[in-house]
N, C-alpha and C positions, 0 to 999 in steps of 0.2 A: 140771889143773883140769877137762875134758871129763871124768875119770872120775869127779871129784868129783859131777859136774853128774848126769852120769848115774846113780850110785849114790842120789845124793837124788830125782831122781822116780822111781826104781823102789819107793824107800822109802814117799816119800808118796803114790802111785797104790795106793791099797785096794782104791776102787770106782770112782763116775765123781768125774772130774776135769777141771776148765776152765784153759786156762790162756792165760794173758795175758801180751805180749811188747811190751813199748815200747822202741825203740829212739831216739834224736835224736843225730842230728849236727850239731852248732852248731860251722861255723868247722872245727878239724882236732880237737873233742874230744866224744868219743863218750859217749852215758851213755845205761847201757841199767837195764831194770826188770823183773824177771819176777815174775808173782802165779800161786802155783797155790792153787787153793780146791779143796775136796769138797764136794761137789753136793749129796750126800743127808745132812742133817742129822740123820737119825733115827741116825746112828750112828756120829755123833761121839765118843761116849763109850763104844763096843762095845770090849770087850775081844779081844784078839788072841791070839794062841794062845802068845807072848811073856809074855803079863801084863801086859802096856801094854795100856790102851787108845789109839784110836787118836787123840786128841787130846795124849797124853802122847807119844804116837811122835812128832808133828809138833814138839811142844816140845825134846825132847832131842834131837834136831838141829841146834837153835840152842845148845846146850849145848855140841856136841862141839869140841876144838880144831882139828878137820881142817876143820871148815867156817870157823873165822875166819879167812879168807884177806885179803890185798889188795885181790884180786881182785873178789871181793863184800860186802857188808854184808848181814847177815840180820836179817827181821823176822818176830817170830809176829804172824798175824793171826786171831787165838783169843776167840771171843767165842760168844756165844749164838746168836747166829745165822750167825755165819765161820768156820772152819776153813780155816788154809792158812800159807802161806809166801811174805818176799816175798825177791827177791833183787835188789841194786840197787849198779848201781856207775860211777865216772865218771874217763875216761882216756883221753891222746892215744892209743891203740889205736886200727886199723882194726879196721872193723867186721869184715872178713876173717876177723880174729885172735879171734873173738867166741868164746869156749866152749860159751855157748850156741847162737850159728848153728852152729857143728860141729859138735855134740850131734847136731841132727836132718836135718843135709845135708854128705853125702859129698865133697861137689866145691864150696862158691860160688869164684867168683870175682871177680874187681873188676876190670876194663877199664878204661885209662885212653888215651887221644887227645888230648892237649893237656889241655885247661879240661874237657875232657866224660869224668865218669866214671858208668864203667853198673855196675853190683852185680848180679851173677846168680846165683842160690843152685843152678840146677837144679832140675828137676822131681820128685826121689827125696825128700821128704817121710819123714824115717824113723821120727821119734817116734812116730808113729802103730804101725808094724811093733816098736818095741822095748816100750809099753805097750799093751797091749790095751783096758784102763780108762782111756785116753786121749777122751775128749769130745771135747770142741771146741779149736782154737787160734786165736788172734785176734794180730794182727802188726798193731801201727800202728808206721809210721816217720815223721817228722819231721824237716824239715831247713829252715836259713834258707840255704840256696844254690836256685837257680832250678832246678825241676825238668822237665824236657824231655820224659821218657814215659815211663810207667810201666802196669804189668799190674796195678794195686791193684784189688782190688774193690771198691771206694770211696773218696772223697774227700771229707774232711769240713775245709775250711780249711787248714790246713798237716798235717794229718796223711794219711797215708796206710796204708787197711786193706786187710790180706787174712785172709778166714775160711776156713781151712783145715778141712776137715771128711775124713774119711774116704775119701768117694766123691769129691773133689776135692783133689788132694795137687799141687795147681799150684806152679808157682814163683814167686819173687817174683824179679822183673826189674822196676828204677827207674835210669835216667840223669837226671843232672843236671849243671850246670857248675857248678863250683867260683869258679870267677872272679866270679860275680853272686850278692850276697847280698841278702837282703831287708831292709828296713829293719825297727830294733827299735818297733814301734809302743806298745808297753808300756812302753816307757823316755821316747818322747817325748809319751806323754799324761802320766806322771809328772812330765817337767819342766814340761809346759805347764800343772798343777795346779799345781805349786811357783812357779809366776812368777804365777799368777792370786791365789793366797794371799800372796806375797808384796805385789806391788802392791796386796791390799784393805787390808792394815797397815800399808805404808808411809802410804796415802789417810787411814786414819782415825789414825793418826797426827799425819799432818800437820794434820786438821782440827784436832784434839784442843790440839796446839800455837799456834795460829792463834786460837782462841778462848781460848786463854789470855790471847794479849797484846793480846785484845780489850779484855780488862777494863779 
């Protein structure tokens, strides 16, 4: 699959390209997301030296059987104003085991100490050295286990970025413990909606009954 991974952005890197990494680990199961777009839209529909142009190159990609793996699901994101690909998939896998974190780094590893696991990818950033039309790379990771330290270059709620850029091909280093998870607060405002709806129907229910045998 790494060579799969790598054959497709070599394919879809024309010109500049952004590309976007969502990773979450919720519990022991990983589901990760990749979007890569083309940036300059004036030439989306440039013909290539193939006879495709390069919107029809992104599309037959998703065509090919080599790409429908297990592994990932693919999506064109082909419109008037998008061009791109998205790749997204979800599985007891360590993050470790990621195709796409091998892709762009040589060595991570995953540290474990009891409860406290740290994730260190290393500092050799490659994707940048194997696409030259490589732009920008943006890495949010996401986890409902307690996160203890991390090198993100930002924090926005439970996610956590790093914007990989050229002249900063840093690593991504995050420890967290396994053993403390966070509470689902989207499941308990759901049920505190379904008890608050339930109880206004049980109420006017009951009025409704009530003034029946008023009569």
């Amino acid at each position: 699959m790494k060579k799969i991974i790598l054959f497709v952005l070599l394919t879809l890197i024309v010109s500049g390209c952004t590309a976007n990494y969502e990773i979450t680990l919720n519990g022991d199961t990983v589901k990760e997301k990749l979007t890569i777009i083309e940036t300059d839209k004036t030439i989306f529909d440039k013909e290539l030296d193939t006879g495709f142009t390069i919107r029809e190159s992104f599309e037959s990609l998703l065509d090919d059987d080599e790409f429908s793996r297990e592994e990932y699901k693919t999506k064109s994101l082909s419109s008037e104003d998008q061009l791109g690909v998205e790749y997204t998939s979800s599985s007891a896998a360590s993050i470790i085991n990621s195709s796409i974190v091998n892709t762009c780094y040589s060595n991570p590893k995953v540290d474990k100490d009891g409860n406290i696991v740290t994730i260190n990818t290393g500092s050799n950033f490659e994707c940048y050295d194997l696409y030259d039309n490589l732009d920008t790379v943006r890495v949010v990771f996401r986890t409902n286990h307690k996160v203890i330290s991390t090198n993100a270059s930002s924090v926005e709620g439970d996610s956590y970025i790093w914007n990989i850029t050229k002249d900063s091909n840093k690593e991504i280093q995050i420890t967290y413990d396994e053993s403390i998870t966070k509470p689902n607060y989207i499941l308990y405002i759901a049920i505190f909606i379904l008890i608050v709806i339930l109880g206004i129907s049980i109420y006017f229910i009951s009025k409704k009954v009530k003034n029946k045998n008023n009569i």
